[in-house]
N, C-alpha and C positions, 0 to 999 in steps of 0.2 A: 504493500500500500504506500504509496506516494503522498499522501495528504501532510501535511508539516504545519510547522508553527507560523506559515507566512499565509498560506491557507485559510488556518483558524482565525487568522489578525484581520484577513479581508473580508470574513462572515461576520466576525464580533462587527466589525466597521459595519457593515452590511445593516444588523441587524440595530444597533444602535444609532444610525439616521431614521431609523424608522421609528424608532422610541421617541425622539427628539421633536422629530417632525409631526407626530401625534400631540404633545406637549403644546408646542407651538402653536399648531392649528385650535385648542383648546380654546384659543380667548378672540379664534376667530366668530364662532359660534355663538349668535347672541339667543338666539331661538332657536326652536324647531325648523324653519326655514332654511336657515341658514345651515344644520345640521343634515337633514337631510338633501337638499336640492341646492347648498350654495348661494342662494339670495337670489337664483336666477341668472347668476354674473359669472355665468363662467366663460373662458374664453374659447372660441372656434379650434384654435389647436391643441388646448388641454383638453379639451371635450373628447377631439377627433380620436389623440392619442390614449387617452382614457378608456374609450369606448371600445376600441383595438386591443390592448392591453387585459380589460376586464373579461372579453370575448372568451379565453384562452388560459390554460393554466399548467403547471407542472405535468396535469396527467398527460401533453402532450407528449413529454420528453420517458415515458410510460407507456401509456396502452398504446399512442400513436406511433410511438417508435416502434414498439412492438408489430404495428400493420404493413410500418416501412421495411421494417427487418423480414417479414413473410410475406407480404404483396405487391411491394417496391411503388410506383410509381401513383400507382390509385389514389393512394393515403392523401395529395394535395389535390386530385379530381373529387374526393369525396365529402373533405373536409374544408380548406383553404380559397379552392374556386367557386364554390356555388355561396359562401358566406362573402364573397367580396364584389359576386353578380348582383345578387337581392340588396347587398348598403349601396353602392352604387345608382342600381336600377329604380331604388325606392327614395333618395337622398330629395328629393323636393315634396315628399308624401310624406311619411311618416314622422319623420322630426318635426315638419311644421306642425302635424297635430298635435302632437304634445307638447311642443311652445302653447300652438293659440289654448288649447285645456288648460294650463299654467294660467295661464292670462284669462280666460273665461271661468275657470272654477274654482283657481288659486288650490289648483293642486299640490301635494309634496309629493304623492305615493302613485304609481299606474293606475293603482288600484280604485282609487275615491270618484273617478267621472263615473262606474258601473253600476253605483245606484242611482246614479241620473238616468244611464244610457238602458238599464234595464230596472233591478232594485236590489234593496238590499241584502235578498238572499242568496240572488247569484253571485253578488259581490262579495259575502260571506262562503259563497261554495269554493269559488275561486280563489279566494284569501287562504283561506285552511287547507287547500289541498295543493295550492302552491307549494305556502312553508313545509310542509311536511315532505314536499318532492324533493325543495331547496335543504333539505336536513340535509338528505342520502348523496345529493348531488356535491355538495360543500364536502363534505365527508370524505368523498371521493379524491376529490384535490389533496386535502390533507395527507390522506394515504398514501397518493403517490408521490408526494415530496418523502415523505420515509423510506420509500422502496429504496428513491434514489441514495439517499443518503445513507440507507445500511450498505448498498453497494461499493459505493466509493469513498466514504469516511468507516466505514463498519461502524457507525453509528447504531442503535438497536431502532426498530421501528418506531419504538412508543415514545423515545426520546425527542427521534428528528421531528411530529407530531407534535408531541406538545411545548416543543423548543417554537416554531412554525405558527401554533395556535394560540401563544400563548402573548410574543411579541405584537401578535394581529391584532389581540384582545385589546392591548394599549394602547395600540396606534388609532384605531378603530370609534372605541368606546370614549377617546378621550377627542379626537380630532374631529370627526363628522366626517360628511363627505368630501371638505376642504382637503383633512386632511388625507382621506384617501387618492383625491385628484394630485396632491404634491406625490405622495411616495409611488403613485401611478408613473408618473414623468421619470424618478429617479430610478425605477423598475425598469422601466423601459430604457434608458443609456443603459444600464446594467447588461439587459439582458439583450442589447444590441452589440456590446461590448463582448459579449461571452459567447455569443452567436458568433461573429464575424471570427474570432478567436480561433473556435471549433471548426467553421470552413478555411480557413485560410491552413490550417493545421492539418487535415485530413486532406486537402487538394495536393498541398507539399508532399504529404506520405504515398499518393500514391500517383505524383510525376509530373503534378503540375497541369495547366490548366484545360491542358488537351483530356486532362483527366473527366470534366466537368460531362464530356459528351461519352467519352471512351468507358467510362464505368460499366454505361447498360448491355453490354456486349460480354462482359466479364459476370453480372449477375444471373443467378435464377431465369431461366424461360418466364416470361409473363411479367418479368418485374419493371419492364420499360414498359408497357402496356396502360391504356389512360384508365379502362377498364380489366380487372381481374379478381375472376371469383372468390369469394361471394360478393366481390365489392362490384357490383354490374350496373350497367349504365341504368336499370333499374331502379337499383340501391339509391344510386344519385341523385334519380330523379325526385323520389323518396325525401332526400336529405334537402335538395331545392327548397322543399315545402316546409320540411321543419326549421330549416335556417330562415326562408322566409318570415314566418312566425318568430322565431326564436329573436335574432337580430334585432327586429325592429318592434322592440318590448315585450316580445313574451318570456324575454329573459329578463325581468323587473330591471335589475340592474342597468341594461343598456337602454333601456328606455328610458332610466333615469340623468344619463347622461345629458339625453336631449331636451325632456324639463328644463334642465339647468341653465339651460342655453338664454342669453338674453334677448334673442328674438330669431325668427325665422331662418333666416340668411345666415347666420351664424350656425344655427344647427344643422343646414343643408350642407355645407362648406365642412361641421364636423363628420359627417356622413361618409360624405367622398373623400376625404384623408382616411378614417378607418378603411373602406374599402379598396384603399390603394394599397395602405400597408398590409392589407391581407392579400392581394392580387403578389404581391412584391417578394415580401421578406417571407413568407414559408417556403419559397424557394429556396433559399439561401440557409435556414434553420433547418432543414427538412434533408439537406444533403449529407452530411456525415452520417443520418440514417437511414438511406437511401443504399449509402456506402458499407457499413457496417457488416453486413455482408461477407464483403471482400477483404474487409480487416478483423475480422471474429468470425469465422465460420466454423457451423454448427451448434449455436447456442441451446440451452435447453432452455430456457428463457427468454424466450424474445425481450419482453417487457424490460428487461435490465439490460439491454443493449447499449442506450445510450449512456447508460452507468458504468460499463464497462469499456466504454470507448474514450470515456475521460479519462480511467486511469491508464489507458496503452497511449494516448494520443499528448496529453496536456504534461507540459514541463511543472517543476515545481514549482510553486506558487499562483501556476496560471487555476490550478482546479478548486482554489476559493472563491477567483470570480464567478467562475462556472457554474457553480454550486449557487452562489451568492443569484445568479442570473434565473437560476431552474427557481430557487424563492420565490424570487420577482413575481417570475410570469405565474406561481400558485396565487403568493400574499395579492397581487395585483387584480389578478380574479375576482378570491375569496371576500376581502374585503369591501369591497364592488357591491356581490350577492350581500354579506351582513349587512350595508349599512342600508342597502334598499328594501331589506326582508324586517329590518327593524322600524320602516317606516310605514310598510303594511301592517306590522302589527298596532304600533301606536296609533295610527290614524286610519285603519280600516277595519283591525277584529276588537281591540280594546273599548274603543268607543261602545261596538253592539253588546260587548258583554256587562261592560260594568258603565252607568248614567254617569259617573264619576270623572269619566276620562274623558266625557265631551266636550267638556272647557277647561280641560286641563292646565292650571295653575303652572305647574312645574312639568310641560311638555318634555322639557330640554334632559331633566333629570329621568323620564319617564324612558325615554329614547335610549339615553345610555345605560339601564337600568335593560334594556328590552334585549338591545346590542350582546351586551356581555353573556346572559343567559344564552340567547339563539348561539353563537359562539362556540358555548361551553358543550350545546347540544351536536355541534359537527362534527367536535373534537372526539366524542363520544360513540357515532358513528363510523370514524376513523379507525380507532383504536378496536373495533370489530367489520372491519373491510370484509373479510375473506367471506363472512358468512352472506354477504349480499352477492356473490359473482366476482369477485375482485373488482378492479380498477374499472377495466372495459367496459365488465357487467354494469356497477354502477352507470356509468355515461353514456353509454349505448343503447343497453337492453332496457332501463330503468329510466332514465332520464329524460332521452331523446324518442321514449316508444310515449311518454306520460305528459313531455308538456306540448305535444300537439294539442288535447281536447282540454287541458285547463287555458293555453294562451290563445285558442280560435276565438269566442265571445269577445279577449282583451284587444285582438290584434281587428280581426274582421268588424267587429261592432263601432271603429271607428270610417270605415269607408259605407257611402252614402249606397251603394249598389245593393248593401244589406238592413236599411233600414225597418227593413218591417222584419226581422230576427231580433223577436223579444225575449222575455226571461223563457218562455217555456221552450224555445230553439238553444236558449244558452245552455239549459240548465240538463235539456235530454241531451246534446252535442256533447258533453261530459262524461254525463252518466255512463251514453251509449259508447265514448272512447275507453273510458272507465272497463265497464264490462270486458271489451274486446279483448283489450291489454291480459284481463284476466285467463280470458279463452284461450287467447293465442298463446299463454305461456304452455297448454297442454295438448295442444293442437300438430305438435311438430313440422310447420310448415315447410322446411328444408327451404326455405327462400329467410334473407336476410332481411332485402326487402320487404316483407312480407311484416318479416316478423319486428321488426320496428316501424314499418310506416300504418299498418292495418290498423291499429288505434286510431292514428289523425286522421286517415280515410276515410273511416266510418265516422269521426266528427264531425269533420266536413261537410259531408254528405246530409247528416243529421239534422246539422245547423241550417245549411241549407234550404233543405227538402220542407221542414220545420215553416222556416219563414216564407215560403212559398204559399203554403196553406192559412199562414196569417194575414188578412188584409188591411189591419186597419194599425195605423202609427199614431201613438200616442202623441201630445203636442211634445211635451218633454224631449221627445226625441228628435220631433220635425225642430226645435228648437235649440237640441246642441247640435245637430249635420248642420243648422244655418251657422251654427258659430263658430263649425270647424271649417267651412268656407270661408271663411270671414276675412279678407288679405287686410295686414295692418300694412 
């Protein structure tokens, strides 16, 4: 093992601007506004880069290495191309809606227009069965920051976890969303610094830049291929739909990005930077495990591939920042999900449960208060991965099969084409995604496809078909579609 004391010093560093910067952000925070959504003042390129950053986490350098290490070339047709089509293709739709909601219903949370747009109990089915996806899902990241770290520190699991969980807790709980946007930015030099490190190092080892093309000729049958099974141009098509959704707020967190935005054009403008650096740089991150391959072959483990490629590739003291970088892209995430999952709670489930939280005296205390528990619950999930499917299981099979039918109502109930999809299309679109999920885990479908998109298919369809047979649109509704037309 190569990890040393120069290492250690660049992770302590690491992890201690993070603490700092937590601190800091503390007394940016005058309210709950300001806590969750920044005041609305955020800027067009901390947005962009934020939103990019949050997209994305540790488990890529994980279960996605691991797709790279046994599928090769798919893993950016599946994952990286269709999330950087839909921010692109959607960058003057979606962000503007959740500006002008901000500014029409002085939202903080995704959540709070859906007892407008529908009422309060699909905004309550949807709130509850969010957080609870958002448990397993956050859960998931954690865990794979530890895989890495037992690999290439021999750190123990439950260590790197709650070392990981524990620094997020501070930054988090004490900074707001401020302070999540600052350590967003310094994640990202990080883990652009640690990327470019690892390419530049892996192209060297194996000849230089002629390498870049010459690799796929030296891999696996199928690993240059755009399409390879199970990953099929099916799959993708599949994954369009739930990036679709996901991207453009059914993932709370990046929706929340766009709130924060101080008006339209700024949100549009952060849209298209996140979708550029998605189009961009997983090209460049994505090769050393592309490669891996060629410089490890026959892992029993895929998933610790790129764990293992830092200690044959990285000189001493480069595999702190590396480490430091794989943080990044977790804490940049996870962070992201907490501080928006703690604003649904405070302003969308706490209100309905308890009269008390309706005009919440002490919002700000309430929030931090909400933070640290959801927090302590991922860490908790973490630290029992294996029993959910591992890594992949969690984000693939769990994740991406379940938040098609909670984020259709959030995502679709803002475009005008579905206005007459009220509470009982929202609420069966769920259910019926709900169920399927169930089916299909006993159903053995032998398609991948199948077996992750068949949930959001049949929501769709649900939701759909639903509002077709309803004719009549409540004013409430004809009267937030006029306000999300509304050009300022």
């Amino acid at each position: 093992m190569k990890f040393n004391t120069l290492d250690l010093i660049v992770i302590i560093l690491f992890f201690l601007s993070m603490v700092i910067i937590g601190v800091i952000s503390y007394f940016r925070s005058k309210n709950s506004e300001d806590y969750f959504v920044a005041g609305g003042k955020l800027p067009w390129w901390l947005a962009g880069i934020s939103h990019h950053v949050s997209g994305h986490s540790g488990a890529v350098f994980v279960a996605y290495a691991a797709v790279a290490y046994t599928h090769g070339f798919t893993m950016y047709m599946w994952w990286a191309f269709p999330v950087a089509v839909v921010i692109i293709a959607t960058a003057k739709i979606f962000p503007v809606y959740w500006v002008r909601l901000r500014r029409e219903l002085q939202i903080q949370s995704p959540l709070e227009y859906l007892s407008v747009r529908y009422n309060v109990l699909t905004q309550q089915i949807v709130a509850w069965a969010g957080v609870l996806l958002k448990v397993f899902d956050v859960g998931a990241k954690w865990a794979a920051i530890g895989i890495l770290l037992h690999v290439v520190a021999g750190i123990s699991m439950t260590t790197g976890i709650l070392i990981s969980g524990v620094v997020t807790i501070i930054y988090v709980t004490f900074g707001g969303l401020w302070g999540v946007i600052i350590t967003d930015l310094i994640q990202f030099i990080v883990q652009v610094l640690g990327g470019l490190v690892m390419f530049v190092l892996v192209v060297n080892r194996l000849g230089g830049l002629e390498s870049i093309n010459g690799i796929w000729s030296q891999l696996p049958p199928g690993h240059g291929n755009l399409f390879n099974d199970p990953y099929t141009a099916g799959f993708v098509g599949v994954m369009f739909f739930i990036y679709f959704l996901s991207y453009n707020g059914g993932s709370w967190s990046l929706a929340t990005r766009y709130i924060s935005s101080p008006n339209e054009k700024e949100a549009s403008k952060a849209a298209r930077l996140s979708g550029i650096l998605y189009l961009v740089w997983p090209l460049i991150l994505f090769f050393p495990m592309w490669a891996a391959p060629i410089i490890l072959p026959g892992l029993e483990k895929p998933g610790e591939s790129y764990g293992w490629l830092m200690v044959k590739i990285l000189p001493q003291g480069m595999i702190g920042l590396v480490i430091a970088s794989l943080f990044a892209a977790t804490m940049g995430m996870t962070s992201s999900d907490v501080n928006t999952i703690a604003a649904v709670i405070t302003r969308d489930i706490l209100p309905v449960v308890s009269p008390k939280f309706r005009n919440d005296k002490h919002s700000l205390r309430t929030a931090r208060i909400t933070t640290f528990i959801f927090t302590l619950a991922t860490i908790g999930i973490a630290l029992n991965y294996e029993r959910f499917g591992g890594v992949l299981g969690l984000i693939v099979n769990w994740f991406a099969a379940l938040l098609g039918p909670t984020a259709m109502p959030l995502i679709l109930g803002l475009l005008p084409v579905f206005k007459s999809c009220g509470p009982k299309a929202a609420i069966a679109s769920i259910v019926a995604g709900l169920i399927t999920f169930i089916l299909a885990k006993d159903l053995h479908l032998n398609s991948l496809a199948l077996e992750v998109g068949l949930p959001t298919i049949v929501s769709a369809i649900v939701f759909i078909g639903v509002g077709l047979i309803t004719k009549t649109v409540p004013d409430k509704v004809q009267n937030l579609i006029a306000a999300l037309k509304k050009k300022t």
